[in-house]
C-alpha positions in Angstrom: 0.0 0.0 0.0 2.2 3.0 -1.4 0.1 4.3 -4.2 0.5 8.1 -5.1 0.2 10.3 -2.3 -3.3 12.2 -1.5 -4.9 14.0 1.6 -7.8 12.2 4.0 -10.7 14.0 5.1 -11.0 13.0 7.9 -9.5 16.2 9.2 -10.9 16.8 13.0 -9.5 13.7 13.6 -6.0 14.3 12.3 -5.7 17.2 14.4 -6.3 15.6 17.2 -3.4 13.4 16.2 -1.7 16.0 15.1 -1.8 17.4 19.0 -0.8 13.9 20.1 2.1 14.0 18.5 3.4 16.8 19.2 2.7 15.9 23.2 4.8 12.9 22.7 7.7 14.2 20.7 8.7 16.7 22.2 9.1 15.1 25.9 12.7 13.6 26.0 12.4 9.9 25.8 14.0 8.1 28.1 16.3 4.4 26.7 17.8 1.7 29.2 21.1 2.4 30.2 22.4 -0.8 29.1 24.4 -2.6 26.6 21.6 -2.9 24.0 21.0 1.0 24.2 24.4 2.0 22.9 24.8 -1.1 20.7 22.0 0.0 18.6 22.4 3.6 19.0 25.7 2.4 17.0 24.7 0.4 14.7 21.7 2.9 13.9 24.4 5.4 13.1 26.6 3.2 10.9 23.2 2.3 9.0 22.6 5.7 8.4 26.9 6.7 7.2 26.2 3.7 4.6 26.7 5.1 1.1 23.7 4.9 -0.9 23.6 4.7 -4.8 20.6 5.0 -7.2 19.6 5.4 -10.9 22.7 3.3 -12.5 22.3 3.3 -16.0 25.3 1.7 -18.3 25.3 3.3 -21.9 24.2 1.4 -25.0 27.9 0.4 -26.3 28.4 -0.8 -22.6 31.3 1.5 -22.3 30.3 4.0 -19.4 28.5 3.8 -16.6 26.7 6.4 -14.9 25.1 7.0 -11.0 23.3 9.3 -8.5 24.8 9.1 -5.0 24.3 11.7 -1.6 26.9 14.7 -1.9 29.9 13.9 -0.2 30.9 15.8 3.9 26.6 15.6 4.6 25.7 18.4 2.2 22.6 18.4 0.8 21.9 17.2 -2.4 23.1 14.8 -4.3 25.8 14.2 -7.3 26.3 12.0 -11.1 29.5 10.2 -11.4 30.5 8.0 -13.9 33.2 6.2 -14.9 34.5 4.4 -18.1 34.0 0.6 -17.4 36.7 -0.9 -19.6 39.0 0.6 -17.5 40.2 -1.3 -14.4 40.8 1.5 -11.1 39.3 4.1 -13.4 38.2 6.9 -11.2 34.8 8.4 -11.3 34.5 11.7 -12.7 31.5 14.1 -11.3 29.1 15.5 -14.1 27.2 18.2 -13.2 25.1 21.8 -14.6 27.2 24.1 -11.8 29.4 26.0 -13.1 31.4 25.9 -10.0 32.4 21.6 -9.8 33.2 22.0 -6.1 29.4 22.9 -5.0 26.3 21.0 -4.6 22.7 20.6 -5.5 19.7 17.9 -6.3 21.0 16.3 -9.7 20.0 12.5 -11.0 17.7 10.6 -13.3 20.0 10.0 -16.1 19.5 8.5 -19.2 22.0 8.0 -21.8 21.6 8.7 -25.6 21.5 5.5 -28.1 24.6 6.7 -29.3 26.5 6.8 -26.1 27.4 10.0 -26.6 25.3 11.7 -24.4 23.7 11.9 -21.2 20.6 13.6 -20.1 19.9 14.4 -16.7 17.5 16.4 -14.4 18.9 19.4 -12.4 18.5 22.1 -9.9 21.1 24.0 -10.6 19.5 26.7 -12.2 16.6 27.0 -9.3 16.8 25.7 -6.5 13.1 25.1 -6.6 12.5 23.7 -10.2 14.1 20.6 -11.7 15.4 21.4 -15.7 16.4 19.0 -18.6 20.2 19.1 -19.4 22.5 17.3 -21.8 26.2 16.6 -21.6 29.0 15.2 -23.5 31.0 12.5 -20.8 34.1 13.8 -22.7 32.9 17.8 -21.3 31.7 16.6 -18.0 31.5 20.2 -16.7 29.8 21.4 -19.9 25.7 20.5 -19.7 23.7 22.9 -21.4 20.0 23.1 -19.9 17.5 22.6 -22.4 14.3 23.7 -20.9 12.7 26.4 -19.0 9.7 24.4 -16.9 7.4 25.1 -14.0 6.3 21.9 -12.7 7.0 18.4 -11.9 9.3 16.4 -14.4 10.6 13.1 -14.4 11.0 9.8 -17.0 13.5 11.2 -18.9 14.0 8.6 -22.5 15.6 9.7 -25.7 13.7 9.0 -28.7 15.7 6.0 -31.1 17.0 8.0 -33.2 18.9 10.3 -30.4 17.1 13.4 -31.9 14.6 14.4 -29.0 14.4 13.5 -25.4 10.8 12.5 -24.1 9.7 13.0 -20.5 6.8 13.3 -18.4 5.4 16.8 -17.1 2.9 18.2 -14.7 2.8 21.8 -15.7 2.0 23.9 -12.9 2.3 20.9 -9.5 1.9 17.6 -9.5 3.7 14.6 -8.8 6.1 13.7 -6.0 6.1 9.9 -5.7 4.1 7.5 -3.4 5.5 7.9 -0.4 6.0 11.5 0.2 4.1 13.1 3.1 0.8 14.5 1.5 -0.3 18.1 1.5 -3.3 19.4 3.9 -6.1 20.7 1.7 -8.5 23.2 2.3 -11.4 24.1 -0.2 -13.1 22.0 -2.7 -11.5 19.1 -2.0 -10.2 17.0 -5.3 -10.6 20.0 -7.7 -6.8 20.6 -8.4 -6.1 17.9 -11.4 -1.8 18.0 -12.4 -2.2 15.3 -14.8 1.4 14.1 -16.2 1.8 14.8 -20.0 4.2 13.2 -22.3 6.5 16.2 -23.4 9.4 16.2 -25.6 12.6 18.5 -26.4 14.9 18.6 -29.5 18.3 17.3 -27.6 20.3 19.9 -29.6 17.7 23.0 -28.1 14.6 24.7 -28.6 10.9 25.1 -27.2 9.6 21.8 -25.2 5.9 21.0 -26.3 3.6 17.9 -25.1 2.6 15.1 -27.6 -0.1 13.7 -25.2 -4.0 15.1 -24.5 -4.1 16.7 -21.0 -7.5 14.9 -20.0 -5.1 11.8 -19.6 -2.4 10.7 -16.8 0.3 9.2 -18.0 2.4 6.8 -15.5 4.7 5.0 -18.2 5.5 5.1 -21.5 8.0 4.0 -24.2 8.7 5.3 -27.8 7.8 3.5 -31.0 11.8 2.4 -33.3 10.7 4.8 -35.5 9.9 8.0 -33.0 6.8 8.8 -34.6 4.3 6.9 -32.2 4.1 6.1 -28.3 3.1 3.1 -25.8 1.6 5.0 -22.6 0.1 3.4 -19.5 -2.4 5.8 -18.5 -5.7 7.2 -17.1 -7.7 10.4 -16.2 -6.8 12.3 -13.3 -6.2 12.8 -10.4 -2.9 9.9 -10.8 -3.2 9.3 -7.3 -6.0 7.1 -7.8 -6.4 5.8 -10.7 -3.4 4.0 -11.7 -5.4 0.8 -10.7 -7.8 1.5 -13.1 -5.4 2.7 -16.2 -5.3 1.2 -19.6 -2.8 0.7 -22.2 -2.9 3.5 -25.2 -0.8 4.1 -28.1 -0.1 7.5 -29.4 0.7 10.0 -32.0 3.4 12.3 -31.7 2.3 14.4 -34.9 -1.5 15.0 -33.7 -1.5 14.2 -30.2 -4.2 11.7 -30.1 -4.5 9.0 -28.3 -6.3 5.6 -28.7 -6.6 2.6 -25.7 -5.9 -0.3 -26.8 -5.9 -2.5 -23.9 -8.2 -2.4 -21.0 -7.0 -5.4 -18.4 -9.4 -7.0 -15.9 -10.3 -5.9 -12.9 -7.5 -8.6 -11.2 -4.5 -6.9 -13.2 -2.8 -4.0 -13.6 -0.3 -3.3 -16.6 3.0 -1.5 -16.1 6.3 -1.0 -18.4 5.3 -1.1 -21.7 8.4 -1.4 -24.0 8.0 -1.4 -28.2 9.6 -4.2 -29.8 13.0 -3.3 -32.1 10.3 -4.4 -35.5 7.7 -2.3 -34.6 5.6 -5.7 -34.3 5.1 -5.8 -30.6 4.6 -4.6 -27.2 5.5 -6.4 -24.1 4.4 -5.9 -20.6 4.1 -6.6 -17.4 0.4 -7.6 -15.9 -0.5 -8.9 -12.1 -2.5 -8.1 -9.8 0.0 -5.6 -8.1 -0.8 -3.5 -4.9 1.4 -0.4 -5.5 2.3 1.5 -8.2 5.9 1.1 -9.6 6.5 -1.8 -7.4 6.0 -4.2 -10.2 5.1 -8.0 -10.4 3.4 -10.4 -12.5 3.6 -12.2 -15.6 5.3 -11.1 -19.1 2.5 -10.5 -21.6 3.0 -9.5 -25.9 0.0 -7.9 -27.8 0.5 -7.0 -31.5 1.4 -3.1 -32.0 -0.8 -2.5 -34.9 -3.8 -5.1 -34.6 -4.6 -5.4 -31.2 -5.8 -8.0 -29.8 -6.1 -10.2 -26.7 -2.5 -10.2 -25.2 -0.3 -13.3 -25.2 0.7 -14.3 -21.7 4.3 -16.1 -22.1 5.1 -16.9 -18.7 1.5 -18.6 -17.3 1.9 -20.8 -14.8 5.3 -20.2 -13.7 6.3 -20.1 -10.2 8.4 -16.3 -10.2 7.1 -13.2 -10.4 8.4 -11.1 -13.6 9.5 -7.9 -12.5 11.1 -5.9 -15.8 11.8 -6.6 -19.1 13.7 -5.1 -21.9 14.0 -6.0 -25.5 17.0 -8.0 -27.2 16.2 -8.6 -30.6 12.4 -9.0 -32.3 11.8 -12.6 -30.9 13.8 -12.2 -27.7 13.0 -10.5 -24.4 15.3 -9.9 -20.9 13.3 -10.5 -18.3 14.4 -10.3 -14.3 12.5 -12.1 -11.9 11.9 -12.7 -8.1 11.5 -16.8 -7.3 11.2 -18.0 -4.0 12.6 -15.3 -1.9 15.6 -14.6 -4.5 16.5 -12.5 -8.0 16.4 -14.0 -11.3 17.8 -12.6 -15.0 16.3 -14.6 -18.3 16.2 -14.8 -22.1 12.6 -15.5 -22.9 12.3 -16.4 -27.0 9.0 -15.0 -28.1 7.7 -17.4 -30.2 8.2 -20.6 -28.6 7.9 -19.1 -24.5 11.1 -21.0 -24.3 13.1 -19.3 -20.8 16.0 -19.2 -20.0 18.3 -18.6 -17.0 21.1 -15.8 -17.2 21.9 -15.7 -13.8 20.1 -16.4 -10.1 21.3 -15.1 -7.0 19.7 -13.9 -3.7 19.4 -10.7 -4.5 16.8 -8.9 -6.4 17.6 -7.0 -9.4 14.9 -5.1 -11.5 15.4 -2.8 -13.9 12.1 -0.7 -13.8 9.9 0.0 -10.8 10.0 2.0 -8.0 13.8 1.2 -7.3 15.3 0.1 -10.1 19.0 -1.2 -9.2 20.4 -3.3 -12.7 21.1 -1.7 -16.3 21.9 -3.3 -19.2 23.6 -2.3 -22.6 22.2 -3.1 -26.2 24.1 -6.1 -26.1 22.0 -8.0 -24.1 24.6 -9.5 -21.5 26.5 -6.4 -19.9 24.8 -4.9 -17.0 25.8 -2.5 -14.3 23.8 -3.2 -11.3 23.6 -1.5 -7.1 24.2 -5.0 -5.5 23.7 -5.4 -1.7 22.7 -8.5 0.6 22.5 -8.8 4.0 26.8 -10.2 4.3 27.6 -6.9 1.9 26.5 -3.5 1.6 26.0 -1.5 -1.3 28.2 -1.2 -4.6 28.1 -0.4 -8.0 29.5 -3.7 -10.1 29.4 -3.6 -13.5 30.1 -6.7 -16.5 28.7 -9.5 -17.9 25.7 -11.1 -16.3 27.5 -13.6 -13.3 31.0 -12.4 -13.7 30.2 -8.8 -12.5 33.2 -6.9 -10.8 33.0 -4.1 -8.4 33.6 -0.2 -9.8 33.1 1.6 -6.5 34.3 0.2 -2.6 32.4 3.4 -1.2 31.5 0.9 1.8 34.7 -1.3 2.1 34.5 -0.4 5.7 31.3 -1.5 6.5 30.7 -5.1 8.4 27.4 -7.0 9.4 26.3 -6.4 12.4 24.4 -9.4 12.4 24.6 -13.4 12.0 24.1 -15.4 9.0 20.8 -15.6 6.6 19.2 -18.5 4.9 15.9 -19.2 3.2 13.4 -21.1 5.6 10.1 -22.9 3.7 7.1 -24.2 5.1 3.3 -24.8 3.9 -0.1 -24.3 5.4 -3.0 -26.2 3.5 -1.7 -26.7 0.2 0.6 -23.4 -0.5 4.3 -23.5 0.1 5.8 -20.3 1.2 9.1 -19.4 2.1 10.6 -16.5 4.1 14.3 -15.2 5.3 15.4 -16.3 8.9 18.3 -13.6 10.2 20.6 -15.6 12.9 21.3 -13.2 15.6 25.5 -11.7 15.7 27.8 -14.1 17.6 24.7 -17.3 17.1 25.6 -20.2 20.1 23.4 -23.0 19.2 23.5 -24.0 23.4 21.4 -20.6 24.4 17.7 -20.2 23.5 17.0 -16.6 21.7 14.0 -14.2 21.4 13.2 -13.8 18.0 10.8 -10.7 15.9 8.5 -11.4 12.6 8.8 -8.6 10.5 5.7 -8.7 7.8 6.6 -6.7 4.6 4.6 -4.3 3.4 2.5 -4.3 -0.2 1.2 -7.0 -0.1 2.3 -7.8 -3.5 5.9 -7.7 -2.6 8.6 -9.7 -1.8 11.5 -9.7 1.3 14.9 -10.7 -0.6 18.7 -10.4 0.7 20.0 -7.1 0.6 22.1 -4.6 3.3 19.7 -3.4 5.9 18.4 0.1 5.9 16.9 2.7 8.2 13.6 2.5 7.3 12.2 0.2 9.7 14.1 -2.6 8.6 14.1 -5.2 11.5 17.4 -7.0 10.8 18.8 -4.6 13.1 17.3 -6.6 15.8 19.7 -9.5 15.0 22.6 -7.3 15.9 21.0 -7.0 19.8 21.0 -11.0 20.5 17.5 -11.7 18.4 16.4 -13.9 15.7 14.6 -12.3 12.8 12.1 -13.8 10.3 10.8 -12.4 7.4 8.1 -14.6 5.8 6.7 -13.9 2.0 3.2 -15.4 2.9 0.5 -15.5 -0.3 0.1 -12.3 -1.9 3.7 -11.6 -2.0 5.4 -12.2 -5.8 7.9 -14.5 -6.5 6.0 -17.9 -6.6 3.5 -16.9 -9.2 0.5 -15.0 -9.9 -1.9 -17.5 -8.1 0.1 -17.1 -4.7 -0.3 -13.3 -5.6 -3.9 -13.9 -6.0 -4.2 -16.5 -3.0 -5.1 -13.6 -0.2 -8.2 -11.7 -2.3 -11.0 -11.4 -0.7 -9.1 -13.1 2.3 -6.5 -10.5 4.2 -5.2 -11.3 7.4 -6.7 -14.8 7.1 -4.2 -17.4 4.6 -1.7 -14.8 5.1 -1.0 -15.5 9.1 -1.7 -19.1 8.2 1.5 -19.1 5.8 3.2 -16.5 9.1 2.3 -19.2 11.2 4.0 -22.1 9.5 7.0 -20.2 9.1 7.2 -19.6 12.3 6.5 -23.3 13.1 8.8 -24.4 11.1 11.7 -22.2 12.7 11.2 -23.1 16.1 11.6 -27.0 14.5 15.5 -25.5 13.2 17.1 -23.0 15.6 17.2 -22.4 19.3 14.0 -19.9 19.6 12.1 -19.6 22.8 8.1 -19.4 21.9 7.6 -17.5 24.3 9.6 -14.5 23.3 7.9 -13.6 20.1 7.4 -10.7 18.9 5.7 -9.4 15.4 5.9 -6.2 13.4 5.2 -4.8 10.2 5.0 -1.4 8.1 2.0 -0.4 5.7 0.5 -3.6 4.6 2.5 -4.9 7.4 1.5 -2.6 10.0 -1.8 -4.4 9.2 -0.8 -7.6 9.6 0.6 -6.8 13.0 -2.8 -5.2 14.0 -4.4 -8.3 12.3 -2.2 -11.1 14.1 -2.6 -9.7 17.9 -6.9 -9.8 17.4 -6.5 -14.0 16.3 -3.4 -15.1 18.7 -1.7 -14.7 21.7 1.5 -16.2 20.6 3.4 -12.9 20.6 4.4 -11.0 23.8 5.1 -7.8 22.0 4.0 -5.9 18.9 4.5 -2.8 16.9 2.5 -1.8 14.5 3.9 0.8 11.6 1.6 2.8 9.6 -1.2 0.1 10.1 -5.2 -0.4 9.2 -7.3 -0.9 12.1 -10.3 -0.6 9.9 -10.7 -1.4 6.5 -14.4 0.2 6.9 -13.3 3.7 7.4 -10.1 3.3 5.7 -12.0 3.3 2.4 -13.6 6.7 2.9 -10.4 8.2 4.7 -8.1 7.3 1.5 -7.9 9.0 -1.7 -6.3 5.8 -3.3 -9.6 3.5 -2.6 -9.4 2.2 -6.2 -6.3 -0.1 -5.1 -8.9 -2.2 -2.4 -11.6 -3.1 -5.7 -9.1 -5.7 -7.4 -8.6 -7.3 -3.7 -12.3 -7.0 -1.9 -14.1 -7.3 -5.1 -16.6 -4.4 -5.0 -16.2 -1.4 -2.8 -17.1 -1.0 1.0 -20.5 0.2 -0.1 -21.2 -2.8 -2.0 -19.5 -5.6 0.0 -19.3 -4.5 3.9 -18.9 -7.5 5.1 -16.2 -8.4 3.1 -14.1 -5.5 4.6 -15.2 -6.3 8.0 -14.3 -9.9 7.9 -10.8 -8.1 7.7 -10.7 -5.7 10.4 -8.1 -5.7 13.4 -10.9 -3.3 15.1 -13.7 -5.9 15.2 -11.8 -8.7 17.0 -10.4 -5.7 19.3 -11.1 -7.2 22.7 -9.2 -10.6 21.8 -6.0 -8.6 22.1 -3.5 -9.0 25.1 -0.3 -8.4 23.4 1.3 -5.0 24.1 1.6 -3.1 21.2 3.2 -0.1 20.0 2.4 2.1 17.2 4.0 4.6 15.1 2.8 6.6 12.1 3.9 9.7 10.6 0.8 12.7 10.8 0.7 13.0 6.7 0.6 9.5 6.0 -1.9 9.4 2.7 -1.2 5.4 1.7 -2.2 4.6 5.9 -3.6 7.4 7.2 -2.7 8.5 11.2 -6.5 8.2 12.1 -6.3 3.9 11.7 -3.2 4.4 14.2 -5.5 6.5 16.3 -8.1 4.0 15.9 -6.4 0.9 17.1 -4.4 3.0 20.3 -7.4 4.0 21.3 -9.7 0.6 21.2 -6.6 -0.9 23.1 -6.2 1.9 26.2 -9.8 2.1 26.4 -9.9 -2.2 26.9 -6.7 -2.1 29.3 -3.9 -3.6 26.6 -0.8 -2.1 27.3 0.4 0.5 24.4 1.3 3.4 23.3 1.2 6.1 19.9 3.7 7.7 18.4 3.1 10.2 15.7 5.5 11.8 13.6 5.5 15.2 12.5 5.4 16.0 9.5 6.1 12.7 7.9 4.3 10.5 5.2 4.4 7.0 4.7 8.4 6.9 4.0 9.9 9.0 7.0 12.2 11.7 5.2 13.7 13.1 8.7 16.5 10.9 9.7 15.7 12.0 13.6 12.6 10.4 13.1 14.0 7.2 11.6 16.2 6.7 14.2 13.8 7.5 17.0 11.5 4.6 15.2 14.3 2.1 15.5 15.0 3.5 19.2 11.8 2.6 20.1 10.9 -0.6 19.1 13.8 -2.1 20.0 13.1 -0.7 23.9 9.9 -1.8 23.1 10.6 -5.8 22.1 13.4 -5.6 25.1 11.1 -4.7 27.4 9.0 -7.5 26.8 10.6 -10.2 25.4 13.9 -10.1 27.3 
């Protein structure tokens, strides 16, 4: 549940919140004086001095590679390097639109031209207020000339084939932001400001931008036709925060600006990057039912470019979850996958369905969606990817797919702070499901250990390897002497689009069966005292926690992050109710008791476990009245617990204060209780 942010109306409420918050926050909290105080005040702060990369891109001939990281000395802002790959020790080299190299400013979302001669980036440097397009020649690093003059939000920069223009997708005027940012507080007619995103295209060698797309339509994704004239676009009317759910597939004209649907998926599916076959023949996609947008899942579909029809689903039946794909040749796609807990790369052939395996590993490796971490040249074989797992942190490693080597040792310092991970699978009625069990640091098999469930969020997602973060990642609890499991119960991807499916119309219900067995089946393998368990969860997640402590007393300690008490009056206090039609079937209106049969709130009195729970005050994906909901049903009926609200914050805290105080205090929290 991180669809697009919006406001909820349910604004009396919220200021009530808002006041608890503020009560709470601002009274000095008080952590034990003892070893597991400063160990995880440490390892906190070593989570937050990791270096972080993002938008990796390799260039066409496979010759450069490109990255956004923070600026360096804890300025704001953040910096493009890149560095010539065929060069072993090369040194990055900074590109940037300052005139002066030795300052600092938002710069990223590169994308290089088919050429390889050019890269195209989004900058601040011109306003500090307003992203711009800019172009630059890796062999004049410090020479990017800006090519537009915009007022609004931009993003999805792509150069057309033939290098000439450079597409991307604008919001004149607002708009835009990403799912997770905290939302705005509205006054006035609510719902009447509409910032739809237009496709919009500039002449890479300068001159006036212009849009190509109708403004009555959204668009979330799209991908140019070989021969630049045309356009694949995901898209929908406004507002975008709701309706991705609901969008269709179109093509477009760049000459008249029309645009035609030619796709409208089920109810059960949404469709996500579209990307023109090298013939003009095709268009593959992605289609599942998939909770968020940009966090993408499901199986690899083709429909003919200029006779639609029904779409050809190539990968039915198959027990992964595709997660990107990008063309090879006419009758050959890359796909990446997630299977059983782990990352995937294939060659799919077209015609035949026939798949085949590149490279597995347990990582995860995608190269579209919300955090896109793998790249990979016109060649079809040489990648750049950000890899991490939970035994090594971040780096860029660039080469061919399985024999990868590292261009960057940002993080050569950096250790686990926890024990070893491995894959744990067990099955409730007749569905498998697996999940990640992280051994505690310094693991003796003769002592008997607490151990936390941490539920991801989504629910169609998946928990893979990778190097902890600060966003309420639990595997920080493995460095203070605990277990940690994190199960992928159904509705998660990476065993197929029927697990996906396997919790509609059923949340909370197979999904803490699947929790259950896990759990089961890890007290059967290591050392963990059942009666020290605790459970916790973010978003979807936050839920599940809420959900688990009204059907089972089997955890002495809970925290609940950015949870749904009520599925009831979630629907109305949400601006992104289309994403609950594919999963409850009909709306709350419709089908109450479906939503019911769901809800933490009406089991409340069942709960004995103490819970805590934390939301931030702008949260539009979970909004701070469920939080308020559940705290309240619990003090009122005796449970032990207690609300935190954050400032300011949305569904992905941006303050790193408030990350840390997060982390702070769920770990006094599960000590408290479970030690």
């Amino acid at each position: 549940m991180t669809g697009r942010t919006a406001a909820f109306p349910a604004a009396a409420l919220t200021r009530a919140v808002g006041i608890l918050c503020l009560g709470l926050l601002t009274s000095a909290a008080s952590w034990p004086a003892d070893t597991n105080s400063s160990t995880v005040t440490r390892v906190i702060d070593q989570l937050e001095a990791v270096h972080s990369f993002s938008d990796v891109s390799i260039s066409p001939d496979g010759h450069w590679v490109a990255w956004v990281e923070p600026a360096p000395g804890g300025v704001d802002g953040s910096a493009i390097l890149f560095a010539d790959r065929t060069q072993r020790g090369a040194k990055p080299v900074r590109l940037t639109a300052l005139a002066d190299a030795s300052s600092y400013i938002t710069e990223g979302t590169v994308a290089w031209s088919p050429d390889s001669r050019r890269l195209a980036f989004l900058s601040y440097a011109s306003d500090p207020k307003q992203e711009q397009v800019y172009v630059a020649d890796p062999a004049k690093p410090a020479g990017a000339v800006k090519l537009t003059s915009l007022n609004g939000y931009v993003t999805d920069l792509r150069w057309t084939p033939d290098g000439h223009n450079i597409g991307f997708l604008y919001a004149s005027g607002g708009g835009g932001g990403g799912p997770l940012q905290a939302a705005k507080p509205e006054t006035g007619v609510i719902g009447s400001a509409i910032h739809n995103q237009q496709l919009t295209q500039v002449a890479a060698a300068g001159g006036p931008f212009r849009t190509v797309s109708p403004s009555e339509l959204n668009i979330y994704e799209y991908d140019w036709s070989p021969d630049a004239d045309r356009y694949v676009a995901i898209a929908a009317p406004g507002p975008a925060d709701n309706n991705w759910w609901t969008a269709k597939m179109y093509l477009g004209s760049v000459k008249d600006g029309t645009m035609k649907a030619v796709y409208t998926p089920p109810a059960d599916r949404q469709v996500a990057i579209p990307r023109w076959s090298p013939d003009r023949k095709q268009i593959a996609f992605v289609g599942g039912l998939m909770s968020d947008e940009g966090f993408v899942g499901g199986d690899l579909f083709t429909i003919p470019a200029d006779a639609p029809a029904e779409p050809r689903n190539l990968t039915a039946g198959r027990r992964s979850s595709v997660t990107s794909l990008q063309w090879q040749r006419p009758d050959r796609l890359l796909i990446t996958e997630d299977v059983n807990g782990s990352g995937a790369i294939g060659s799919i052939t077209v015609s035949s369905g026939e798949i085949e395996t590149l490279w597995q590993g347990d990582e995860l490796l995608h190269v579209a969606g919300n955090f896109p971490n793998l790249s990979v040249a016109a060649d079809g074989r040489t990648a750049a990817s950000i890899r991490s797992t939970w035994a090594a942190p971040p780096e860029i490693w660039s080469g061919p797919f399985g024999s990868w080597s590292p261009l960057t040792n940002a993080n050569a310092d950096r250790k686990p702070q926890w024990g070893k991970a491995e894959k744990v699978n067990s099955t409730a009625g007749n569905l498998q499901a697996e999940g990640w069990l992280l051994y505690p640091d310094r693991f003796d098999a003769s002592k008997r250990y607490p151990m936390v469930v941490s539920i991801h969020g989504g629910p169609a997602s998946m928990r893979g390897s990778t190097w902890p973060s600060v966003h309420f990642d639990m595997s920080v609890m493995a460095s203070l002497g605990y277990f940690v499991f994190f199960p992928n119960p159904r509705g998660s991807y990476g065993e197929g689009e029927s697990f996906t499916k396997a919790n509609v119309k059923d949340f909370g219900h197979g999904d803490l069966e699947d929790i259950l067995a896990g759990v089961d089946a890890v007290l059967r393998k290591v050392p963990v005292d059942p009666n020290r368990l605790g459970v916790t969860g973010w978003s979807y997640g936050g839920f599940m926690t809420m959900w688990t402590v009204t059907q089972t007393n089997r955890f002495r300690a809970a925290v609940a992050g950015a949870g749904i008490a009520n599925w009831k009056s979630y629907y109305g206090e949400n601006l992104i109710d289309q994403w609950m039609i594919p999963y409850f079937g009909a709306s709350v209106y419709d089908s109450p008791e479906t939503y019911a049969k769901s809800s933490p709130i009406d089991y409340i009195k069942q709960v004995k476990t103490p819970t805590l729970i934390v939301v931030g005050e702008w949260d539009a994906e979970c909004p701070a009245p469920q939080s308020y909901e559940f705290w309240h049903a619990l003090k009122t009926l005796g449970v032990r617990t207690e609300l935190v609200v954050y400032p300011g914050e949305g569904h992905s805290f941006r303050t790193a204060e408030h990350r840390k105080d997060v982390l702070r205090r769920t770990v006094e929290w599960f000590d408290q209780n479970l030690r």
